[in-house]
N, C-alpha and C positions, 0 to 999 in steps of 0.2 A: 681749106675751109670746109670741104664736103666732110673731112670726120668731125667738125665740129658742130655741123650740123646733124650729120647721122647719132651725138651723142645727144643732142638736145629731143632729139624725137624720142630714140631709147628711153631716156630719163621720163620726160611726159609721160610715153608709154608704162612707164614701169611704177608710176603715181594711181595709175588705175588696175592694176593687176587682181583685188580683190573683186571689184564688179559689184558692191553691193555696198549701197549709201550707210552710213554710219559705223562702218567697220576698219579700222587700221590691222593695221599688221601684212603680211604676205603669205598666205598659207597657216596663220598661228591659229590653234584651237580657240573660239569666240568664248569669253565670258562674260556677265552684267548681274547687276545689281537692280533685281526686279524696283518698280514704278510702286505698285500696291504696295502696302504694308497687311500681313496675316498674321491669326494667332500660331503658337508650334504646332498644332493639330493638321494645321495648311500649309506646312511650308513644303514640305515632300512634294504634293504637285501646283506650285506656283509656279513654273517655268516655262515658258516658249514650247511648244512643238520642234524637238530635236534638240532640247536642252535638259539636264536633269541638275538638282539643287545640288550644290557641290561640296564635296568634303575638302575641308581645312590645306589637307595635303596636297588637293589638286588647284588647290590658290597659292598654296606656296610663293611661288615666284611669278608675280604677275608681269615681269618683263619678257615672260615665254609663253603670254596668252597675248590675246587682241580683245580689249573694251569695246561693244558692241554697245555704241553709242545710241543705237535707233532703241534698240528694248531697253534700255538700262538707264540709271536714272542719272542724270548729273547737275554737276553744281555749277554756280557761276565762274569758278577757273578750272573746272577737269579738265577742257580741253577734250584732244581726243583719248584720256584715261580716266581711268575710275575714280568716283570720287570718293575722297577722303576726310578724317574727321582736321581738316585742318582748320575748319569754321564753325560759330554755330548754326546750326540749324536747329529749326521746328524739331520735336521730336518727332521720329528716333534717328533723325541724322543720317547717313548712309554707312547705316551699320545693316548685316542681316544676319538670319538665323544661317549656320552652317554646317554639314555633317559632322562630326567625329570622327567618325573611324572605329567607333569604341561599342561595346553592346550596351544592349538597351539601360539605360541610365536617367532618373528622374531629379534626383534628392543631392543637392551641395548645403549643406550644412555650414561651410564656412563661408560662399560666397567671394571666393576669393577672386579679384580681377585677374588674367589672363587663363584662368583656368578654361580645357575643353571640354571637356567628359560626360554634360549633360545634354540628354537629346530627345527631352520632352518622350520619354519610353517610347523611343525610335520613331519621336515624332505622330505619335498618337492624342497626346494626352495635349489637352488646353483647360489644365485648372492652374489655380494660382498655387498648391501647391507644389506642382511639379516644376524641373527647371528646363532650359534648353541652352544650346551656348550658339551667342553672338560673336559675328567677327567683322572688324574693320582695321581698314588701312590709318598708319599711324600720321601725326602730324609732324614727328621729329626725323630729322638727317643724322645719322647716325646711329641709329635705337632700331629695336626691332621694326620692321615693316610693315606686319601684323599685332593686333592684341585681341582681345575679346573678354566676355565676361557669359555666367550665368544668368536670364532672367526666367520669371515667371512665363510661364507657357501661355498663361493668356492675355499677357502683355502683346501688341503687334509690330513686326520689323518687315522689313526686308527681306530679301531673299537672295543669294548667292548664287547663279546660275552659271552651270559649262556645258560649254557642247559638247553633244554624242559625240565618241570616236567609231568610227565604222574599221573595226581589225583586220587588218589584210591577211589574205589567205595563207590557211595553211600552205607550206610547200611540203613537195612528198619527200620522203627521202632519197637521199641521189642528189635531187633537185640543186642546177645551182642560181645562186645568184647574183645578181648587180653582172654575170658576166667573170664571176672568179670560181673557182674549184674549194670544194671544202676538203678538208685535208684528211685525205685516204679516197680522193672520188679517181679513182686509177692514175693513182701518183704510185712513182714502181720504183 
């Protein structure tokens, strides 16, 4: 009976392992979907102290982030995840403005739904004729996870938030690591 109690502790134990209220995951990089809604001229610094507005690519896969439930906005069923456009909502729903990836880019001409390429000229600009791209999580199982669309820069959304990653040090050369030899460190 004692390892079955040593595993009920462990377990509890290991339900608090992040230490800070509104946060799941175990170690996963924190993301949210800022509370305000800004024009694209704002959205570059709408984010938390230790958060920066995130590009497309770094949302990719939200099952290898943690929704930071305390900053971030959510709906009547997120639960502990982001929420999605699986409802209506008031606008603009929990959709937000989100990087590209791409240079500075204003003008979509077609307007095309999923497109990303517009970023309010890197997020400067809040006229209506410039554009920026919006991104949210899908309502369907099976479909893409993501979609987004171009709007108007001085339209107002959301905002896409990821936590700083703080880069672990250089190691010098030689150096080894985890405990293993890198191959040619005096292998004869």
């Amino acid at each position: 009976m004692t390892g079955g109690w040593l595993f009920l502790v462990l377990a509890v134990g290991g339900c608090s392992l992040t230490g800070v209220h509104g946060i799941s995951g175990n170690g996963a990089r924190r993301f949210y979907l800022t509370k305000p809604v800004v024009p694209g001229n704002q959205a570059a610094g709408a984010c938390a102290s230790g958060f920066h507005m995130g590009s497309r690519f770094e949302l990719t896969d939200p099952s290898l982030l943690a929704y930071d439930t305390a900053l971030g906005l959510t709906t009547d069923d997120s639960g502990a995840g982001p929420p999605s456009a699986a409802a209506v909502y008031d606008p603009p729903g929990p959709s937000g403005w989100v990087r590209t990836g791409g240079g500075s880019q204003y003008s979509d001409p077609a307007g095309a739904p999923g497109s990303a390429f517009t970023n309010c000229s890197a997020w400067s600009a809040a006229s209506h004729e410039a554009f920026g791209t919006v991104a949210f999580l899908t309502d369907r199982f099976g479909a893409p996870l993501w979609d987004g669309r171009s709007h108007h820069c001085d339209e107002t959304f959301h905002v896409w938030c990821v936590e700083n990653r703080v880069s672990p040090p250089e190691s010098e050369p030689g150096e080894r690591r985890h405990g293993r030899r890198r191959r040619g460190d005096g292998d004869e």
